[in-house]
DOVEXMAR-364060 format. One line per 10 residues: number of its first residue (from 1); their letters; for each residue x negated, y, z negated of C-alpha. Coordinates in steps of 0.05 Angstrom, whole numbers, plus 5000, padded with zeros to 4 digits. Last residue first. Example, Ala and Ser with C-alpha at 12.3 -4.5 7.8 and 13.67 -1.06 7.14 Angstrom:
<recs>
2> sa> 4727 4979 4857 | 4754 4910 4844
</recs>
This chain:
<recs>
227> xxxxxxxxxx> 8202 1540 1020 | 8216 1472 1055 | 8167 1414 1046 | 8137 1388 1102 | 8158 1327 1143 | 8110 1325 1203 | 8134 1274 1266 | 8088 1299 1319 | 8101 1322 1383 | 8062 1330 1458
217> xxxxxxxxxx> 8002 1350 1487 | 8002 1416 1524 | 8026 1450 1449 | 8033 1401 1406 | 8109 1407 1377 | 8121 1397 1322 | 8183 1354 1300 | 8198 1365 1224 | 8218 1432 1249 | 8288 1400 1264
207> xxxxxxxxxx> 8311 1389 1182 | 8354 1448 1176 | 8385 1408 1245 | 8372 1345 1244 | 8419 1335 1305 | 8398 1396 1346 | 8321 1365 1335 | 8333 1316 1364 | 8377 1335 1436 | 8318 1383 1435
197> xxxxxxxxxx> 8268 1324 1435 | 8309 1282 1478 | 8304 1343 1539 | 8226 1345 1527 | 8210 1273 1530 | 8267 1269 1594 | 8217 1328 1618 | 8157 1297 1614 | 8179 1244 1673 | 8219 1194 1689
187> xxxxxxxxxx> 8210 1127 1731 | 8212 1080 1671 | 8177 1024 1689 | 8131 1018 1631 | 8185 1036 1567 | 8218 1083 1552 | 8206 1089 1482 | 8137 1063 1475 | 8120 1087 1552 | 8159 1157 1547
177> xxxxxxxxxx> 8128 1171 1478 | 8054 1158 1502 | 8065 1197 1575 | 8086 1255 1529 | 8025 1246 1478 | 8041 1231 1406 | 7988 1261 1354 | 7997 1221 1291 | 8037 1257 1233 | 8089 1199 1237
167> xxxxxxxxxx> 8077 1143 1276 | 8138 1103 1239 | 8180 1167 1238 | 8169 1182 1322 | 8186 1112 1339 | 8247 1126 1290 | 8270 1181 1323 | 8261 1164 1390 | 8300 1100 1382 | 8359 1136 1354
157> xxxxxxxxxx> 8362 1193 1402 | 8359 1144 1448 | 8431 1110 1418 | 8453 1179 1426 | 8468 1218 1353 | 8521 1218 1299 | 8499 1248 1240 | 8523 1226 1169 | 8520 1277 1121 | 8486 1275 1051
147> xxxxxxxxxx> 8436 1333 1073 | 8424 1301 1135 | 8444 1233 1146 | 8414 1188 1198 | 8438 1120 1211 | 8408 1058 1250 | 8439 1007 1196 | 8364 0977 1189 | 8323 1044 1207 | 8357 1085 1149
137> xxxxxxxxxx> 8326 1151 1160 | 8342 1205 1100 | 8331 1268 1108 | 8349 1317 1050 | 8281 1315 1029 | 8240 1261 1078 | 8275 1190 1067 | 8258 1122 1093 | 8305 1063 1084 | 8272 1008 1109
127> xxxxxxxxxx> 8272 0942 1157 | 8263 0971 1230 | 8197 0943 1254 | 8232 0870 1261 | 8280 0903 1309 | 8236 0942 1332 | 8193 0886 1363 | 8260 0850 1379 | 8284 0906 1426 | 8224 0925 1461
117> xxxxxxxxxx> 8215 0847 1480 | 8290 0840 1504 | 8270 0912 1543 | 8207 0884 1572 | 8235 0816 1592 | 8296 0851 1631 | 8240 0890 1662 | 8206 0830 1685 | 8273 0794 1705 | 8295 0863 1758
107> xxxxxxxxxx> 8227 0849 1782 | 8238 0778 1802 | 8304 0797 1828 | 8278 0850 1874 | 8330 0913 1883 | 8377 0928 1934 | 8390 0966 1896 | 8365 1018 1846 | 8341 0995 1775 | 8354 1043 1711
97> xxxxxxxxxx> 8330 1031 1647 | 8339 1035 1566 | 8412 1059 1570 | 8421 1110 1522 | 8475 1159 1552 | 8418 1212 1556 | 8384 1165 1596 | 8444 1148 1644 | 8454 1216 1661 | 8371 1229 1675
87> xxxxxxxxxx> 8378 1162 1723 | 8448 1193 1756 | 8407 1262 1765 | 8357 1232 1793 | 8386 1210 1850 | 8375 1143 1862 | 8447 1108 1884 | 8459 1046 1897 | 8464 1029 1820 | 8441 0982 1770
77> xxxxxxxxxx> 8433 1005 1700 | 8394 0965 1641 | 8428 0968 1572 | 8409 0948 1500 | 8462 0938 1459 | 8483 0982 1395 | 8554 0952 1382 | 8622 0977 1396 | 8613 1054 1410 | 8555 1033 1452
67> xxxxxxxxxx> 8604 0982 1492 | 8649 1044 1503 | 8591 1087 1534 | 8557 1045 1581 | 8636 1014 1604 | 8638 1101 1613 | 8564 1104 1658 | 8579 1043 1688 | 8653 1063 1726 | 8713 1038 1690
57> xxxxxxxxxx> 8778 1009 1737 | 8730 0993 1796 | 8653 0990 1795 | 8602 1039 1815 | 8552 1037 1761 | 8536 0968 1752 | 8513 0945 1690 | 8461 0898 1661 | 8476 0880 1586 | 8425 0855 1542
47> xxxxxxxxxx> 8418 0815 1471 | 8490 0801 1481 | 8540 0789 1417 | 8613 0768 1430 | 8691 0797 1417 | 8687 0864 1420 | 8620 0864 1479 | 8667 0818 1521 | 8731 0870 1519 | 8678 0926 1543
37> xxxxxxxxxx> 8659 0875 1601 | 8730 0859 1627 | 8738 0943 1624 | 8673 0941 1665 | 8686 0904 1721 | 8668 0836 1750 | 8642 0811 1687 | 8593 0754 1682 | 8559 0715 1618 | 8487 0685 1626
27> xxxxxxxxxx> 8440 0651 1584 | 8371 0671 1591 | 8312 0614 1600 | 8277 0645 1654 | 8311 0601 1719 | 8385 0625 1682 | 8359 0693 1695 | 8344 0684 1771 | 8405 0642 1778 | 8450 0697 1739
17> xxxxxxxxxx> 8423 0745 1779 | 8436 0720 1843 | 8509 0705 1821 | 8525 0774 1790 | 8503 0798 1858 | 8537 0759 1900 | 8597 0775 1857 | 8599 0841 1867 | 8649 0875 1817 | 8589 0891 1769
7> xxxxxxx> 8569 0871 1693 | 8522 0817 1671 | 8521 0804 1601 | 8455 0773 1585 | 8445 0726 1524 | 8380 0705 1490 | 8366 0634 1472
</recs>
């Protein structure tokens, strides 16, 4: 069975989700703010946590943060808020989507089914050490060293990475790389591609040009030989 930690100080809300996700087969764990849930992510496993972003004593965005120091979780953000500056925010923490309220609960479940789905799929992709010159791409501990060095980068920095190494030197569309990574009801647009891609290629450093870009199409993972 897979577990949901559901975060926000609302209880009505934590309890209508929990009877729409308990109704698909999820089990359910509640936090009513997001220092209760950081405490819950030490101690347990979760396949998914949902979190609120306005909450009291740690807003979303930081309980987001903390919990990805702890453990690399999957995370779906609920706010009251739509500006898409929050949503771009929350991407470039490395939550994997972002639902405004008052949201539907049956919709909320399909994306929470998407995400769980996303997640196993690369989990069972992710089972190799792979290694480009002084690159080297370990997709079961989710580390990157360059050069001998481990880098530290955003758990979406992460996932693009290695959707990018497994398709490597095929032709990757924007729209493609924002539905495989993204996923299909992600609201963004070619520029989170674009913005993820620099935050890339920053991190591998010597190693960035390994990315090409295709000019009015997209990128390419090409690992070429260094003079």
């Amino acid at each position: 069975m897979y577990h949901i930690l559901v975060v926000d100080d609302e209880a009505k809300i934590r309890e209508v989700i929990r009877e729409y996700a308990e109704f698909e087969g999820y089990g359910v764990t509640e936090a009513k703010d997001g220092m209760e849930a950081v405490e819950l992510c030490r101690q347990h496993d979760y396949d998914l946590c949902i979190i609120d972003i306005m909450m009291p004593k740690l807003d979303g965005f930081s309980t987001c943060k903390e919990i990805k120091k702890l453990k690399s979780i999957p995370v779906l953000m609920l706010s009251a808020r739509g500006e898409e500056y929050d949503k771009l925010f929350g991407f470039e923490l490395g939550i994997d989507d972002y639902v405004v309220k008052p949201f539907s609960p049956k919709e909320l479940m399909a994306r929470v089914h998407v995400i769980i789905s996303r997640n196993e799929k690369n989990s069972g992709q992710q089972n190799n050490l792979m290694t480009f010159g002084g690159l080297e791409i370990d997709m079961t501990a989710r580390t990157v060293c360059v050069d001998g060095t481990r880098i530290d980068m955003t758990p979406k920095e992460y996932d693009l990475l290695f959707y990018l190494v497994l398709n490597q030197n095929i032709a990757l569309s924007r729209d493609k790389i924002l539905t495989d990574v993204w996923g299909y009801h992600f609201y963004g647009d070619d520029r989170t591609v674009d913005t993820h891609i620099k935050m890339l290629r920053g991190s591998l450093g010597p190693y960035r040009d390994y990315i090409v870009t295709l000019r009015g199409l997209g990128y390419k993972f090409e690992a070429t030989e260094k003079e």
